[in-house]
Steps between C-alpha positions, in 0.01 A plus 500: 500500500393848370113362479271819457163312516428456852107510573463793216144684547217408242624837271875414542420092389276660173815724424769226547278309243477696255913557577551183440302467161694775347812664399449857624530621813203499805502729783350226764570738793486859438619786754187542634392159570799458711313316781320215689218359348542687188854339407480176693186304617339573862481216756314479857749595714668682276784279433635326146757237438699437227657238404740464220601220292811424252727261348842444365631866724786530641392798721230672648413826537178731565358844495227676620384879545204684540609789277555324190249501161512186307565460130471178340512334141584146323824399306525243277758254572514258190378235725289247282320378808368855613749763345420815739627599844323747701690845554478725791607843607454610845685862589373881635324650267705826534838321376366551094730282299364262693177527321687328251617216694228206430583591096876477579453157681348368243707591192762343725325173507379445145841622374698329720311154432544563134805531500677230725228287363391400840134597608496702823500236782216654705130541530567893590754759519460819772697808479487657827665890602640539819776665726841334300760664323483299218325149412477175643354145357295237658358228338146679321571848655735766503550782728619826305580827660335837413727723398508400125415671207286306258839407294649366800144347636506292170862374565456411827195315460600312212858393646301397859260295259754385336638295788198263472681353238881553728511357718147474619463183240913451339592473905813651456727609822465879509779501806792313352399587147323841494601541112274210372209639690523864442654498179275293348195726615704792402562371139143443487399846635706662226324290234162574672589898492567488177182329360290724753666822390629364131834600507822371566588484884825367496709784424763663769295700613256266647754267607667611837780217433676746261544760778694274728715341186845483488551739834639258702222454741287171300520215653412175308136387461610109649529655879276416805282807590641535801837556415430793317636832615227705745418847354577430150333457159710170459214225616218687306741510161629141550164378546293689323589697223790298343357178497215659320731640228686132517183339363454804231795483372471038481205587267738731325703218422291238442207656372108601655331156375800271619570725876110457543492119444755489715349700825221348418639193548684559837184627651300186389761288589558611842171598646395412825892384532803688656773566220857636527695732263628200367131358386457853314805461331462098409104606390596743281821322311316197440200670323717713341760228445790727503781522807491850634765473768675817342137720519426400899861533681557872414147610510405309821814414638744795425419874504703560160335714243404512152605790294536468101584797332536613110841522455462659110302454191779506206414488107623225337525355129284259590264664749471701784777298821297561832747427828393454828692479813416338798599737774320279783515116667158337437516356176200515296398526111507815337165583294566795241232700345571662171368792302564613208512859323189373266323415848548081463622283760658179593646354807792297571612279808848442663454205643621437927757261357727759392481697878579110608797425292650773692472828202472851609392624180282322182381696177247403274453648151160586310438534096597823313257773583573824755426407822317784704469334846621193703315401817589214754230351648200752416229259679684548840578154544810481646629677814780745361581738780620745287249562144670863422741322259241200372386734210693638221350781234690621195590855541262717205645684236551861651460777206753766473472801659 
């Protein structure tokens, strides 16, 4: 599946070689070798078969065109046995972010093996352009559209590489369960923009779940796909963006090192197996050894929303009384940011117990000192449809006129 190294020509094997000694790109094909005997061997009656080979694949797929160049390159995988993958790029020359492609592919790989701790499963990995509207995975190829610019290219080709991982190796059920598949690879898009491009992708407006928010028109994430409603962003939020934004905002709660454990875990534990929602959920409470019935049922379950707001910042004898209200359904902790007028900080936590116990409002109170600014959740962590009250400033003195 996605093999591009049938019966190469003696210049094409020499490039490949070298491609697969190092980690910068080689054009194997160019535009102008685009042809028999210069691309692929010769044979006597002008003939050639290929055969392909793979194992542990759930699918097959295969691609082949006489206008495409070749780009290929090596990833390393963190496999101790051999620890690279070969990377391929096949696509029109004339599409240019494509040029780009083999680099994209394998970022994708040596990120995405880093961080789920699990080496990419396969020898290869071939990113192929073609007539589609968007993306689509097979087990060691992809076939991606071209009518991407290179942000979008890089996106694309990460999420469809992504999928080695889910479901291509975690066989999860994509049909009854579209969430676990394609918000797993969405979370872990997000994470991969955001180390490609260093900068924070998880803010609303990256995240298409926060357009569809509280208008009636969600549908929960725990749905078959094909009872969602035809001709409507519902499906694509439900399965894509929310359960991404699910999984931020766990590690919000729990913390980066103990969330990554965690997935870590579920991926290693369920490889090569078939696991339902229920096998997430059990994975990640018993590495985490906390109960997190309350964070799953509205986020997955429900379509309420999470909205915190800064109901006022009052001086006190004792410090400065912060209040916030919680003006939505999901419960979740509250993470406050505070600056002071002499520029220092601290932070404070309201904890989800309070949302639980059934309070609409909570206050905490900071040392004596003027308090400039009050932030909730700064890091984007949590999925607050509504951030235009999550930030307080004091008002400056204004001289006379």
């Amino acid at each position: 599946s996605g093999a591009a190294r049938p019966c190469p020509s003696e210049p094409t094997r020499e490039r490949l070689a070298r491609a697969a000694r190092s980690d910068t790109v080689v054009a194997v094909v160019r535009a102008e070798e685009r042809r028999t005997g210069s691309a692929t061997a010769t044979s006597d009656d002008g003939q050639l078969t290929w055969r392909f080979r793979a194992e542990n694949v759930r699918d097959v797929a295969f691609g082949t065109s006489d206008a495409y160049v070749w780009d290929a390159t090596s990833a390393q995988t963190g496999d101790a046995e051999d620890g690279t993958a070969m990377v391929h790029a096949l696509y029109r020359p004339e599409y240019t972010p494509w040029h780009r492609s083999a680099e994209y592919s394998q970022f994708a790989i040596e990120h995405l093996s880093d961080m789920l701790g699990m080496p990419y499963p396969y020898p290869h990995m071939t990113a192929v352009e073609g007539i589609i509207g968007g993306g689509m995975e097979y087990p060691m190829m992809t076939l991606i559209g071209n009518n991407y610019r290179p942000r979008g290219l890089f996106s694309v080709t990460y999420h469809e590489i992504s999928h080695m991982w889910f479901p291509m190796s975690v066989g999860q059920n994509e049909k009854r369960y579209t969430w676990m598949d394609e918000g797993t690879t969405s979370f872990n898009t997000a994470e991969g923009a955001s180390a490609f491009y260093d900068e924070n992708a998880w803010n609303s407006s990256n995240q298409s779940y926060y357009r569809l928010a509280g208008t009636g028109l969600e549908i929960p994430s725990m749905r078959h796909a094909d009872n969602y409603p035809v001709g409507t962003p519902a499906r694509g939020i439900a399965s894509y963006s929310k359960p991404a934004l699910v999984l931020h905002a766990l590690r919000g709660v729990v913390g980066g090192q103990r969330f990554f454990e965690a997935y870590r875990t579920y991926a290693e534990r369920w490889a090569y197996k078939h696991p339902q929602p229920y096998d997430l959920f059990n994975t990640f409470e018993d590495v985490l050894g906390e109960e997190l019935d309350w964070f799953w049922t509205p986020m997955l379950y429900e379509t309420w929303t999470l909205d915190h707001a800064i109901g006022s910042v009052d001086s006190t004898d004792t410090g400065t009384r912060i209040t916030i209200v919680d003006e939505g359904h999901t419960p979740m902790p509250v993470r406050l940011h505070i600056t002071y007028a002499d520029g220092t900080t601290t932070e404070r936590t309201i904890p989800v117990d309070v949302w639980l116990s059934g309070a609409r409002e909570a206050s905490v109170t900071v040392e004596l000192g003027t308090v400039s600014r009050v932030v909730i959740d700064p890091e984007w962590y949590f999925p607050d449809v509504d951030r235009t009250d999550n930030r307080w400033t004091a008002e400056s003195d204004v001289p006379d006129s």
